[in-house]
C-alpha positions as CSV (number, residue, x, y, z in Angstrom):
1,X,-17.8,-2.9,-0.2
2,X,-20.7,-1.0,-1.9
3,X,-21.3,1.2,1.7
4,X,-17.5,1.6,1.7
5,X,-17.3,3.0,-1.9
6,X,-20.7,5.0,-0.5
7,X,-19.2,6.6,2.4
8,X,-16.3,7.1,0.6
9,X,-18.1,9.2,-2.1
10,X,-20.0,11.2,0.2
11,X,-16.6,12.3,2.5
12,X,-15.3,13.7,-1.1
13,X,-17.8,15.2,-1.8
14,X,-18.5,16.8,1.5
15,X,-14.5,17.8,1.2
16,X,-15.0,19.4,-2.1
17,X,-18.0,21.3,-0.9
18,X,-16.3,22.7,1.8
19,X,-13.2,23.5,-0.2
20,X,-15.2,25.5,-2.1
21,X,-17.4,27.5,0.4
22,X,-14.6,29.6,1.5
23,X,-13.8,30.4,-1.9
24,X,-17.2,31.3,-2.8
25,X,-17.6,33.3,0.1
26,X,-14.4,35.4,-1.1
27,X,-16.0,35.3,-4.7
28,X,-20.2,36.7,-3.5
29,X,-17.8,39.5,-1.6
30,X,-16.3,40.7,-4.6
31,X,-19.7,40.7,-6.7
32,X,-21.0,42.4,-3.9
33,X,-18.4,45.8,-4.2
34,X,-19.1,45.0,-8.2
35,X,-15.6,44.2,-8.5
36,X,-13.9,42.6,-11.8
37,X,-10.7,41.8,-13.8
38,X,-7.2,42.1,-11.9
39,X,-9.3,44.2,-8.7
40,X,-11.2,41.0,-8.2
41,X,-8.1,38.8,-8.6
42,X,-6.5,40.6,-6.1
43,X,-9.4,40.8,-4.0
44,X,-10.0,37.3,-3.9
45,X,-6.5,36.7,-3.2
46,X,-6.2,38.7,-0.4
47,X,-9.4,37.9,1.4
48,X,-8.5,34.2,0.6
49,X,-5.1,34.9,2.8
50,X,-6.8,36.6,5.2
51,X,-9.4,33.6,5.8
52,X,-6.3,31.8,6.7
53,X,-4.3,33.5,8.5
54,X,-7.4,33.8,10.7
55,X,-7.6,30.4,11.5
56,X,-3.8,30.6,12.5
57,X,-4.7,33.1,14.6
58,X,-7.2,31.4,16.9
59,X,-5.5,28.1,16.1
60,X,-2.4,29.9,17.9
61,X,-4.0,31.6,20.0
62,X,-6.1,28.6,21.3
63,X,-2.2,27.0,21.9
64,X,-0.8,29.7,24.1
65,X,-4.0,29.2,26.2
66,X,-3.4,25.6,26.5
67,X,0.4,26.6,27.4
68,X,-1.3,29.1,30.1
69,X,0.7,31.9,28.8
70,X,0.1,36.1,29.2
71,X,0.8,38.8,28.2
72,X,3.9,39.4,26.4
73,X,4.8,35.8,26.3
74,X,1.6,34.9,24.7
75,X,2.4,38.1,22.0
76,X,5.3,36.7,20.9
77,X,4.5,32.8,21.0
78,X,1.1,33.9,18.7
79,X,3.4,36.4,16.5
80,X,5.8,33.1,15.9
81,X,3.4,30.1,15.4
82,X,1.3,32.4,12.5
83,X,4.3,33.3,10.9
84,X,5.2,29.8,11.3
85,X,1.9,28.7,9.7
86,X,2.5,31.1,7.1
87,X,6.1,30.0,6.1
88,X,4.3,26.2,6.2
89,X,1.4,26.6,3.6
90,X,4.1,27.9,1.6
């Protein structure tokens, strides 16, 4: 029970750490144009949405090659299943 409660801990904390990366990588960018108040915000924000709708991207885009589509086909399946992801994490 004591490894469980071990493991357990660890796999939360790894999660949290994680979590938090892609935040601070959003965050050191800002500091780095010396941004503050509502710029940063909205930096943040932005760069945040655009972290994942990156990962739709290739997550999408790693589906249409499993589907073996081209082209124009694999255009508008991409197009679809990110604005699909989007409408999700809604």
């Amino acid at each position: 029970m004591r490894v469980f409660m071990t493991l357990t801990a660890i796999g939360l904390f790894a999660i949290s750490a994680s979590s938090g990366a892609a935040d601070s990588g959003c965050e050191a960018k800002a500091a780095d144009k010396h941004l503050s108040g509502a710029a940063k915000t909205s930096f943040v924000q932005k760069c945040e949405k655009d972290a994942k709708s990156g990962s739709a991207q290739a997550t999408c885009e790693a589906k249409a090659a499993e589907k073996r589509l081209y082209g124009a086909a694999k255009d508008s399946f991409v197009k679809k299943c990110v604005t699909d992801a989007a409408n999700a994490a809604k």
